[in-house]
C-alpha angles and dihedrals in degrees: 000000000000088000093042089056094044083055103053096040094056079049091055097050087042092058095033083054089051091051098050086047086052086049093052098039078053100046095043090050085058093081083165091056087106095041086052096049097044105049093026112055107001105052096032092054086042093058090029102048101000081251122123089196120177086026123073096229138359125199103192091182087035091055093223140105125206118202133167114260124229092233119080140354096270106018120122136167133224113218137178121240085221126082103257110151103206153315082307091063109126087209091075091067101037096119113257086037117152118272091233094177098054082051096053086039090056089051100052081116093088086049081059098040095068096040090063100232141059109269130199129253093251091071112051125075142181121216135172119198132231121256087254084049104051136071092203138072104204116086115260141166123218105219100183130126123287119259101246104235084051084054102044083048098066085034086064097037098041090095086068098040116112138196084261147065112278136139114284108239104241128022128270109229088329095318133117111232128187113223146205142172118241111184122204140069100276123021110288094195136051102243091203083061085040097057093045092038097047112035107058099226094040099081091061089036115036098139092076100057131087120211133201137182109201120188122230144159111227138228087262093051091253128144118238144109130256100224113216134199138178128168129229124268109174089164090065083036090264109146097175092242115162095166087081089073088067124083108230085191092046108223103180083067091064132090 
């Protein structure tokens, strides 16, 4: 009898672990799970009952959204309330175009909120993914905590970081990331304009790369980011995913 219950329980776990494999083939074919969301319950229930739910925030005027994403204790994504497909999205470039990622930068409270304790710039990062990194196809900006040794990283190589973009001196989880200085409180420039303003093939090819906007307190104790971008390279297994540099369990938050 010992040996028959053994066995259907290791059926049962067998059959509960197929399940939960269906569930996730079948989220990550939705690549419109965040559009719907967005559009279809968030802003609809905003303008409707002055409630985001199940987002985390709406800014009607502002055009994003901000939920809570599935992955991770702290982890939450910006979103437009516009239908901008990626990092690719023209949109992102037209002149005039929304600093997202000053927007996604002025919500890392919530970021804070969930770790439990104020953090420091220097841990928190925002990151977009390129179109070869990413399961959905509506524009959205990971805003989580940095992964330390990426931290400690661009807190090593900040000395050789220019205003401009140049090779980062060492590799980011075995990536080659172009790097740049960007000096204020909250972030002065639109990274998507600086990428295709500052490296000469991004403009005409924007979908491959990956950006991220790392805080960071400089060697002069002022506040600023260091900007990062990589471009995709499937064929060498590159996605262009910066959001690996990022630490869905937070780490730096814990004691």
């Amino acid at each position: 009898m010992v040996a028959g219950a053994a066995m259907m329980a290791r059926s049962l776990a067998l059959a509960l672990a197929m399940l939960l494999a269906a569930g996730a083939v079948a989220c990550a074919d939705n690549s419109d799970a965040l559009w719907n969301i967005v559009d279809g319950q968030c802003v609809p229930d905003q303008r409707q009952n002055g409630n985001p739910a199940p987002c985390a925030r709406v800014d009607i005027d502002g055009g994003f959204a901000v939920l809570k994403d599935r992955r991770g204790a702290t982890q939450y994504l910006l979103i437009p309330t516009a239908r901008i497909t990626g990092i690719e999205s023209p949109a992102l470039l037209d002149p005039g175009a929304r600093n997202y990622f000053a927007d996604a930068w002025s919500m890392r409270g919530l970021v804070e909120a969930r770790a439990g304790r104020d953090l420091p710039r220097d841990d928190i990062g925002l990151a977009v993914n390129s179109m070869f990194g990413r399961s959905q196809n509506q524009m959205h900006i990971h805003i989580d905590c940095l992964a330390a040794d990426i931290r400690d990283a661009l807190h090593r190589n900040e000395p050789l970081i220019g205003h401009d973009w140049s090779p980062l001196a060492e590799t980011l989880r075995g990536q080659h990331y172009l790097a740049m200085k960007a000096a204020g409180d909250s972030l002065p420039v639109d990274p998507f304009a600086g990428l295709a303003d500052g490296v000469p093939d991004a403009r005409s090819s924007m979908g491959s790369y990956t950006l991220v906007a790392a805080g960071i307190t400089f060697s002069d104790g002022q506040p600023g980011f260091v900007l990062l971008a990589d471009r995709a390279m499937p064929e060498t297994a590159d996605r262009g995913s910066g959001e690996a540099l990022q630490d869905h369990d937070c780490a730096v938050a814990k004691p």
